[in-house]
Backbone as a printed PyTorch tensor [residue, N CA C, xyz], in Angstrom:
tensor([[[-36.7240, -11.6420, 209.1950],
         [-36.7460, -12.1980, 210.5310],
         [-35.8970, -11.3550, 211.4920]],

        [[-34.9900, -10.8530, 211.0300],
         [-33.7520, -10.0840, 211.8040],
         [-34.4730,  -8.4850, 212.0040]],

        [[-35.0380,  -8.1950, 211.3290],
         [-35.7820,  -6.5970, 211.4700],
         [-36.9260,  -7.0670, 212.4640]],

        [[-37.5180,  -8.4260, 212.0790],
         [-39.1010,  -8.2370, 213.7520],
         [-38.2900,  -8.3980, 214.6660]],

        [[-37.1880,  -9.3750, 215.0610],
         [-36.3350,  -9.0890, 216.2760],
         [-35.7540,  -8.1310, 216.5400]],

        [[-35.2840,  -7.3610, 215.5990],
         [-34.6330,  -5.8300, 216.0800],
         [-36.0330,  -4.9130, 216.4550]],

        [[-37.0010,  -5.3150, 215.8580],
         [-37.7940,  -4.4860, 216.2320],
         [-38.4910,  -4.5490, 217.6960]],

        [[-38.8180,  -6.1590, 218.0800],
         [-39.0510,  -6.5120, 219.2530],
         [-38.2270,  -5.7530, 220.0480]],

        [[-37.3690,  -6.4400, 220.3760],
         [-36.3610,  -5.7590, 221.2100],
         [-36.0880,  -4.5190, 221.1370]],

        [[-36.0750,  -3.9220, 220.3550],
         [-36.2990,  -2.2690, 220.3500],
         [-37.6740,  -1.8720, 221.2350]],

        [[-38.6400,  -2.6510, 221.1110],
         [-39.9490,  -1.9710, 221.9140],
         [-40.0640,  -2.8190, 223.3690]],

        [[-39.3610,  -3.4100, 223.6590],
         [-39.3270,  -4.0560, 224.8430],
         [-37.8670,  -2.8860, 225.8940]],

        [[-36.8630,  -2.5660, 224.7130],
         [-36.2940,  -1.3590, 225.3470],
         [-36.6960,  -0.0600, 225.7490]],

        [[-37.4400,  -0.1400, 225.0260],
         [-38.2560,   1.8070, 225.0210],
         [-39.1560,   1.3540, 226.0430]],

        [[-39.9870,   0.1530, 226.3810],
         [-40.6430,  -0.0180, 227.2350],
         [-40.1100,   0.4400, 228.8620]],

        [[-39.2410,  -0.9050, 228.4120],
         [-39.1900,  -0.7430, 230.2460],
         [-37.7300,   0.8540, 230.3410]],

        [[-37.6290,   1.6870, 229.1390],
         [-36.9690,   3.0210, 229.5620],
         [-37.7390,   3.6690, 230.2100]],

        [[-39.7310,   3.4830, 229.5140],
         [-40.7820,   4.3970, 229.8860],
         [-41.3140,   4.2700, 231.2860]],

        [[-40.9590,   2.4520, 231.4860],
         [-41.6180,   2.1300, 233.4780],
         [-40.7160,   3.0160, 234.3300]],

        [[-39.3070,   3.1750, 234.1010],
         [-38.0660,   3.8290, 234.6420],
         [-38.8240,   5.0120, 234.8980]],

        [[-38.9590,   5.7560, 233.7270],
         [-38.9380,   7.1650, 233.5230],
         [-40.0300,   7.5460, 234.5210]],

        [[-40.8010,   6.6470, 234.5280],
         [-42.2440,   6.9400, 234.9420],
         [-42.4940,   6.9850, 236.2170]],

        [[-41.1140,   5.8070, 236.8420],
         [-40.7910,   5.3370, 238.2140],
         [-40.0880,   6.5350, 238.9840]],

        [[-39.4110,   6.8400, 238.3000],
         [-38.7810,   8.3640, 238.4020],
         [-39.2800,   9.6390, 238.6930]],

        [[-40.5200,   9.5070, 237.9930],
         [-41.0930,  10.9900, 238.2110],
         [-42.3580,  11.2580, 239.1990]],

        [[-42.6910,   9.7410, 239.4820],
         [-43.3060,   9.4660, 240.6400],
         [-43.0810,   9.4840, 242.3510]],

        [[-41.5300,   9.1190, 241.7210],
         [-40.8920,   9.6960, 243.4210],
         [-39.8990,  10.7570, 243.3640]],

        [[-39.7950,  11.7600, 242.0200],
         [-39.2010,  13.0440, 242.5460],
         [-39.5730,  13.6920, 243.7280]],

        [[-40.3370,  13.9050, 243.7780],
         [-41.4120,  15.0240, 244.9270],
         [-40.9860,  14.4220, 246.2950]],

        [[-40.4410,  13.1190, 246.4290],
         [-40.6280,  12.6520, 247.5290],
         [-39.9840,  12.9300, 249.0060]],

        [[-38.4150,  13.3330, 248.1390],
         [-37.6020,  14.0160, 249.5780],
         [-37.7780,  15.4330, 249.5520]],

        [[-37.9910,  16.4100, 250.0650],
         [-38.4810,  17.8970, 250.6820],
         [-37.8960,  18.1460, 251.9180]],

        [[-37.0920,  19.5540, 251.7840],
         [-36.7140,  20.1230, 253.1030],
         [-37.4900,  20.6070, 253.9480]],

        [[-36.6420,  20.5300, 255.4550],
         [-37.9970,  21.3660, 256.4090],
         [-38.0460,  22.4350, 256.3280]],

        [[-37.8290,  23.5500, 255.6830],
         [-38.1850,  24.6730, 255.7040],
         [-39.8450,  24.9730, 254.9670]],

        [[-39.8380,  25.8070, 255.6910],
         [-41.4850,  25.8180, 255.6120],
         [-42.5590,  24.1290, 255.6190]],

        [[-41.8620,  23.6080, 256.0560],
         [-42.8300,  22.8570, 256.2380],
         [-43.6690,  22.5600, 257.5680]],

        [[-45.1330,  22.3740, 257.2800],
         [-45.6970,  21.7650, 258.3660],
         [-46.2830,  20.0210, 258.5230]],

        [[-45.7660,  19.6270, 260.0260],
         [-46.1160,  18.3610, 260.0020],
         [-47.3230,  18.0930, 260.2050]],

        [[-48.6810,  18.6970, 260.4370],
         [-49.7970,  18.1370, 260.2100],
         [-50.4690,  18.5710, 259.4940]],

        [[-49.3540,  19.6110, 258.1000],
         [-50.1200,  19.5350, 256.4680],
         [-49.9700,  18.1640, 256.1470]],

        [[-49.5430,  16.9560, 256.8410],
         [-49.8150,  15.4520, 256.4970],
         [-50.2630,  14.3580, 257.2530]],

        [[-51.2980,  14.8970, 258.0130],
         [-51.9380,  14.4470, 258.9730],
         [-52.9810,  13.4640, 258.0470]],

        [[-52.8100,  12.4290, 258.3690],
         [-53.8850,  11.2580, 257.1740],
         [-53.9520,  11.2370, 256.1010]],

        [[-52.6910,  11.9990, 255.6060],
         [-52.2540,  11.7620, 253.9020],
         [-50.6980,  11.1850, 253.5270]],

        [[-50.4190,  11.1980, 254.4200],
         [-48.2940,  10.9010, 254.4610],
         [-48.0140,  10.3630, 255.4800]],

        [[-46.9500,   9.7880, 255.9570],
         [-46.3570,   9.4920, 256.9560],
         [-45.1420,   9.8040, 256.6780]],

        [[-44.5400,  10.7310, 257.5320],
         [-43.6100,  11.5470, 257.3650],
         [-42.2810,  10.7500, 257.7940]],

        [[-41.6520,  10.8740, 257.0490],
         [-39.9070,   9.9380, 257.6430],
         [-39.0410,  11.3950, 257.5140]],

        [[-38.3740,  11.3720, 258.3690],
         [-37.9410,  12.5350, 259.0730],
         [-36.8280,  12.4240, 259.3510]],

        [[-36.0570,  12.9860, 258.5930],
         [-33.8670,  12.8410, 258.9050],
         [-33.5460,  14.2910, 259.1200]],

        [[-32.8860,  14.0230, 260.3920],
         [-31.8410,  15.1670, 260.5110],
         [-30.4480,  15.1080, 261.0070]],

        [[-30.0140,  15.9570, 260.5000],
         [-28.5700,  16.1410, 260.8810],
         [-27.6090,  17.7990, 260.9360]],

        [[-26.8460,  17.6600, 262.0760],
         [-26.2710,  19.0980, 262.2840],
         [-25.6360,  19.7850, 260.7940]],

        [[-25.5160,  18.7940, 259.5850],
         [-24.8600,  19.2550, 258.5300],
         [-24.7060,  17.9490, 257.7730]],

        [[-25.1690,  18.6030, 256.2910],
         [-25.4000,  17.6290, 255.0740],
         [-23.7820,  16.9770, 255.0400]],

        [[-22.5900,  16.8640, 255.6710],
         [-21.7950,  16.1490, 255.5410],
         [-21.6980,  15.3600, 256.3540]],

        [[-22.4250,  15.1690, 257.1690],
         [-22.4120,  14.3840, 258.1980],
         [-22.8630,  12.9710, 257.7120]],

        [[-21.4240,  12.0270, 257.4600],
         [-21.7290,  10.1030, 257.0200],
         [-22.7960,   9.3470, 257.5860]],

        [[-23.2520,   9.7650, 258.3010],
         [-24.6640,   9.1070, 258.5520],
         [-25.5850,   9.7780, 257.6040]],

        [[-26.0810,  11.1980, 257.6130],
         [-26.6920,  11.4010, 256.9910],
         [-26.8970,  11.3090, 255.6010]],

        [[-25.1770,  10.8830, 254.8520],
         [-25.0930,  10.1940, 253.7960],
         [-25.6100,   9.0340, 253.5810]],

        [[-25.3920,   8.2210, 254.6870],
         [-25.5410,   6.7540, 254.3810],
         [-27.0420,   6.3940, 254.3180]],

        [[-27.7630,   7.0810, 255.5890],
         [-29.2880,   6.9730, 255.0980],
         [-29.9970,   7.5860, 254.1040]],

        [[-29.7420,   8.8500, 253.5660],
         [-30.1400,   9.1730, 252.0470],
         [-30.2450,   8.1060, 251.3720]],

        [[-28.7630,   7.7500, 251.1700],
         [-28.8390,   6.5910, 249.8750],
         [-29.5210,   5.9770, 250.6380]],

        [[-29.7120,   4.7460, 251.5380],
         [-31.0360,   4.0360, 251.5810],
         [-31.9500,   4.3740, 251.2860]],

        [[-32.6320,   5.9500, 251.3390],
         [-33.7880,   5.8160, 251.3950],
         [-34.0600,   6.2860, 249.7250]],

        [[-32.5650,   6.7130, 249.1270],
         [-33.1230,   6.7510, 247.5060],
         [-33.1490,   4.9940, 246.6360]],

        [[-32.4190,   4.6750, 247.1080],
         [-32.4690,   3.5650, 246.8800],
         [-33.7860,   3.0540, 246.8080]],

        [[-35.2180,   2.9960, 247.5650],
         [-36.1560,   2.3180, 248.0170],
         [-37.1170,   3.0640, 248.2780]],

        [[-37.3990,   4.2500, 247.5810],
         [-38.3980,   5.0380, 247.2850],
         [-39.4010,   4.6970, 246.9010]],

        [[-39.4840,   3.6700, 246.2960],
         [-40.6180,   2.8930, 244.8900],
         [-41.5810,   1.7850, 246.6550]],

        [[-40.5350,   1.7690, 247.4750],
         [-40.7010,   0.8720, 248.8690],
         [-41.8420,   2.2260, 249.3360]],

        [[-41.1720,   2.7370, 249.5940],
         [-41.6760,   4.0410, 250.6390],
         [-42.9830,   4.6840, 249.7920]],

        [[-43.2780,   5.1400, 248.4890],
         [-44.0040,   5.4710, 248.2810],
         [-45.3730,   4.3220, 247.9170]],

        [[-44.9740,   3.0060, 248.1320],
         [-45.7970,   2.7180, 248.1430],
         [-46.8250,   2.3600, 249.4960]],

        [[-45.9190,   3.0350, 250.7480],
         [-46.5890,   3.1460, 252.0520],
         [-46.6380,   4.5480, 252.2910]],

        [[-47.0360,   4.8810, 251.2570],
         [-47.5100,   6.9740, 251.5300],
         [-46.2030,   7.6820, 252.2940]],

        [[-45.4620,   6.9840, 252.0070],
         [-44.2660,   7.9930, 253.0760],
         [-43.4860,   9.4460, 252.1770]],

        [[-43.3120,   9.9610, 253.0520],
         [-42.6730,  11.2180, 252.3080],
         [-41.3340,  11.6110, 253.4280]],

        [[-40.6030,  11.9800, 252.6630],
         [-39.0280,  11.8950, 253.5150],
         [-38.8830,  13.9240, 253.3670]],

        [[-38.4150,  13.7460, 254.9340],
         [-38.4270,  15.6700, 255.0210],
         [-36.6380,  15.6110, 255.3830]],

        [[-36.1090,  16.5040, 255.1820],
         [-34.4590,  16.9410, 255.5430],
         [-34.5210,  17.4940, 256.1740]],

        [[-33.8460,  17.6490, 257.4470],
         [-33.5920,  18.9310, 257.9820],
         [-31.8710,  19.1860, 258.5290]],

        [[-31.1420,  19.9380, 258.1250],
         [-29.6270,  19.6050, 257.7840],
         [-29.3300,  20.7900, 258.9900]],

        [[-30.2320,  22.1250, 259.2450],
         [-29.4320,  23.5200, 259.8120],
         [-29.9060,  23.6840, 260.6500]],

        [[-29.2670,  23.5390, 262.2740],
         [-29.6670,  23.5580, 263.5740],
         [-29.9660,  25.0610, 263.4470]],

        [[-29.4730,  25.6580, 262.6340],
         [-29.7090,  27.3910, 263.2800],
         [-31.1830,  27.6650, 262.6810]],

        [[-31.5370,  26.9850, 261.5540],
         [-32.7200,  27.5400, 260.9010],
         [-33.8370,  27.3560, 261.6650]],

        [[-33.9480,  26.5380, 262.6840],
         [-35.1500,  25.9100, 263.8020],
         [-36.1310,  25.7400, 263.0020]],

        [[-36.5630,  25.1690, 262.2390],
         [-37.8280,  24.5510, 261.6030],
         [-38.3560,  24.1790, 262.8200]],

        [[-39.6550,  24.2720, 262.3270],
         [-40.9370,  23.7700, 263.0570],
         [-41.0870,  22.3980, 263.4890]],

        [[-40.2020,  21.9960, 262.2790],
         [-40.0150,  20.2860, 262.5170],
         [-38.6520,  19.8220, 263.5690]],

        [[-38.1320,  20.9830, 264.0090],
         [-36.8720,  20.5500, 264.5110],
         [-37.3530,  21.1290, 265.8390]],

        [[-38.1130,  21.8870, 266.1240],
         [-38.8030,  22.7740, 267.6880],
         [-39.8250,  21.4620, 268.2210]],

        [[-40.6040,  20.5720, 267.2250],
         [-40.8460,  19.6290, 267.5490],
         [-40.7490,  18.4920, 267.9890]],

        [[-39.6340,  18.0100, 267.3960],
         [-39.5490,  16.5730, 267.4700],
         [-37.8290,  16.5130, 268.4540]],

        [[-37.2680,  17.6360, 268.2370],
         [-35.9210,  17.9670, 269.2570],
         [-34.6940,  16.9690, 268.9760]],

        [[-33.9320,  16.5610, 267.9360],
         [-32.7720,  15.6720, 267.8360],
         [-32.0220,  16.0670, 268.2500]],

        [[-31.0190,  15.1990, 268.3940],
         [-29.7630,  15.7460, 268.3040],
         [-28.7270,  14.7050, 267.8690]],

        [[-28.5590,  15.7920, 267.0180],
         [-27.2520,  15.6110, 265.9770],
         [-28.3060,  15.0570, 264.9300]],

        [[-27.4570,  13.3650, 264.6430],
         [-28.4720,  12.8030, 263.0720],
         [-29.4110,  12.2320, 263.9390]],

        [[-30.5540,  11.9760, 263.3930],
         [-31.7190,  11.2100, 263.8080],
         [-32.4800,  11.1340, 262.7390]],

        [[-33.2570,   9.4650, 262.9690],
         [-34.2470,   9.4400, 261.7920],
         [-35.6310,   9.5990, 262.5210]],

        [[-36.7490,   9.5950, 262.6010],
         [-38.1210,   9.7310, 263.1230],
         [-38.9240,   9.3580, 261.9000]],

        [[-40.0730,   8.4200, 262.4620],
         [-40.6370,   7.8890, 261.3750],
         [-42.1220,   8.1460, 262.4050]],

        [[-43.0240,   9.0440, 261.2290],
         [-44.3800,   9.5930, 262.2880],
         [-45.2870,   9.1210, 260.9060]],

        [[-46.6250,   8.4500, 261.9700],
         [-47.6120,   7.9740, 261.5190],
         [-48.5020,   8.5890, 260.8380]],

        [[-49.7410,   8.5820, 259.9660],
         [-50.7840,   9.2650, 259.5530],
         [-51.5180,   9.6560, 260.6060]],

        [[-51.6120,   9.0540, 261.8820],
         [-52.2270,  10.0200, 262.9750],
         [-51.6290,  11.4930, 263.2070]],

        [[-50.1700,  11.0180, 263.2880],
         [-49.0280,  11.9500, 264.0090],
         [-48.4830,  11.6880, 264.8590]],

        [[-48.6080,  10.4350, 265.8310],
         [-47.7600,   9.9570, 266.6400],
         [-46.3670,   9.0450, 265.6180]],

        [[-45.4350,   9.5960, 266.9530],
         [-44.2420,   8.7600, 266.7210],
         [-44.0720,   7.0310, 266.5230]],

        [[-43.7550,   6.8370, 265.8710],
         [-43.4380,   5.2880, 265.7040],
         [-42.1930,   4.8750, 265.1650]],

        [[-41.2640,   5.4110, 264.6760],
         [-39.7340,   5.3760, 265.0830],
         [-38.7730,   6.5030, 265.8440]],

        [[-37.8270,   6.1910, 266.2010],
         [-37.2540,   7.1660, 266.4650],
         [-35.5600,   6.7420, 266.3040]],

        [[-34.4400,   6.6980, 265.6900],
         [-33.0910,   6.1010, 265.4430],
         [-32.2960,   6.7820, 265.4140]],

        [[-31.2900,   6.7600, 266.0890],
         [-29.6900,   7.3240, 266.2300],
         [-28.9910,   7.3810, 265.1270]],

        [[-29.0410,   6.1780, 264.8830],
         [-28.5110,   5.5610, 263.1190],
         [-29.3310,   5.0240, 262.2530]],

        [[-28.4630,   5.1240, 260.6980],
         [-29.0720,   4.8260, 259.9270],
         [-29.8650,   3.5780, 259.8530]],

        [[-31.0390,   3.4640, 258.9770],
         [-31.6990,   2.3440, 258.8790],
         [-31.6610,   1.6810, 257.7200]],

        [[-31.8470,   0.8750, 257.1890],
         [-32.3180,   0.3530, 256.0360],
         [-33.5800,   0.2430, 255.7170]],

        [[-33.7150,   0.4960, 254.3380],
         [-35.4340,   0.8510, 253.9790],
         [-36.0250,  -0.8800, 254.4230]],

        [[-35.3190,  -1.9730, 254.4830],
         [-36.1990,  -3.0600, 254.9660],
         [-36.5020,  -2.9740, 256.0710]],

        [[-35.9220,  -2.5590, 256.9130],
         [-36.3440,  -2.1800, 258.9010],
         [-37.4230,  -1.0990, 258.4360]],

        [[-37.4420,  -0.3280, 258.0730],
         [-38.3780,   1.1780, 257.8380],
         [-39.5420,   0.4970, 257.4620]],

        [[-39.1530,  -0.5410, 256.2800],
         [-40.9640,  -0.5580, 255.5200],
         [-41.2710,  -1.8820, 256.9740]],

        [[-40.3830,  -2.6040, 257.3140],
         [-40.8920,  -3.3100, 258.4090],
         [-41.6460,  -2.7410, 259.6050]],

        [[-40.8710,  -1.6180, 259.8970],
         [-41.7470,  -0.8830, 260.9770],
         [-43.0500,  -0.4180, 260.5820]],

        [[-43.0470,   0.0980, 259.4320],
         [-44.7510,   1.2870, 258.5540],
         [-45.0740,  -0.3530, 258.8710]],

        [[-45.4380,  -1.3570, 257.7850],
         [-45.8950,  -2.6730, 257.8470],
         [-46.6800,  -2.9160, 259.3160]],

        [[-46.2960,  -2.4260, 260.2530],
         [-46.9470,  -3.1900, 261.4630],
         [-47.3420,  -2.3540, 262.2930]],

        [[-47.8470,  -0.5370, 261.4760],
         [-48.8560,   0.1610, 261.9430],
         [-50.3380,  -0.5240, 261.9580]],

        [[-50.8460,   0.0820, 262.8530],
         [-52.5380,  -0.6680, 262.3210],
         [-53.0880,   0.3440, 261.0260]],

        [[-52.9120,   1.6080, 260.6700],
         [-53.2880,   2.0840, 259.7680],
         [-52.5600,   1.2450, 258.2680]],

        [[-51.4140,   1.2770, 258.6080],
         [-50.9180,   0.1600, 257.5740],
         [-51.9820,  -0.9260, 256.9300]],

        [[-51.6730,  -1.7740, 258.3020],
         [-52.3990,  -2.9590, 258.5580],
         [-54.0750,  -2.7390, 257.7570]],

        [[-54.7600,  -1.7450, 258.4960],
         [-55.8430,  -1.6320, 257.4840],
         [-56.0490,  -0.9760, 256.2930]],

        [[-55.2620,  -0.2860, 255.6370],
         [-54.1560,  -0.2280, 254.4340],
         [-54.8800,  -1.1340, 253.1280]],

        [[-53.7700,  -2.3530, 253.6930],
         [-53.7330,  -3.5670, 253.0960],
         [-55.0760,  -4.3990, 253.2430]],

        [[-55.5340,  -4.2280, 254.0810],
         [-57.0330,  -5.3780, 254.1380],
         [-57.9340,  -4.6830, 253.3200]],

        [[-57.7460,  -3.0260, 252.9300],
         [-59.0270,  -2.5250, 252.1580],
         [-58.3660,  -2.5800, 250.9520]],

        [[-56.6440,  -2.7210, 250.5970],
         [-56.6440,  -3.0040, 248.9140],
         [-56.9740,  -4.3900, 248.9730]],

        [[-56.8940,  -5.7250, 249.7690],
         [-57.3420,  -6.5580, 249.0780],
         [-58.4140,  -6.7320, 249.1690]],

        [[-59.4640,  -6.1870, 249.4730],
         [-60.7160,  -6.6340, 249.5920],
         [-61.6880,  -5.9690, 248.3620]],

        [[-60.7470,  -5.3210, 248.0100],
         [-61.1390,  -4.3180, 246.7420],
         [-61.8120,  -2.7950, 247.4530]],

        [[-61.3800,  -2.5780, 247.7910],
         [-62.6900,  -1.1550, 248.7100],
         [-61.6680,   0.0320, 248.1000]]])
């Protein structure tokens, strides 16, 4: 009796190690710097969430990281993909664009229009609240439940 319970519980551990692992490797890819990147290589495939700051030490730009690692499993399940951009001197394409200053978050749609724009950090519940009440969102959700 003591070995099927060790054994249970042994495969209920390895289990949910494997949802982890799996959870994990699904949102590696997810934060990417702006260098070389272009914002409408995700034009109706991503919605780009967009942090910058004059320098990776900058406590804001700490504080929203961790939110947004925190709640990745949130974000990728609204196609979002999170870009860095830390070096005013490097001028990314993404930084000639969208023009911050200092930290800023920007949260751009699958069209490509803007639909956030924040001084300070957010929390991934304001973020997925804002994606939530795109209409692409919005019809999103009506074609997973309808089965389509």
């Amino acid at each position: 009796m003591k070995y099927a319970l060790s054994l249970a519980l042994a495969a209920l551990v390895t289990t949910a190690a494997a949802a982890q692992d799996a959870d994990e490797k699904s949102t590696e890819n997810m934060i990417i710097s702006a260098d070389d990147v272009e914002l409408d290589d995700f034009r109706w495939v991503k919605r780009p969430l967009v942090v910058f700051a004059d320098t990776p030490n900058d406590p804001r730009f700490a504080e929203q990281m961790e939110y947004l690692e925190g709640g990745l499993s949130a974000l990728e399940a609204r196609d979002v993909i999170v870009i860095t951009d830390t070096d005013p001197e490097a001028r990314t394409e993404i930084r000639r664009k969208l023009r911050p200053r200092g930290f800023g978050l920007v949260g751009i749609a699958k069209d490509g229009s803007i639909f956030l724009r924040k001084p300070t950090p957010w929390a991934i519940r304001e973020i997925t609240r804002s994606i939530d009440k795109l209409p692409t969102r919005q019809q999103e959700l009506r074609d997973r439940g309808s089965g389509s």
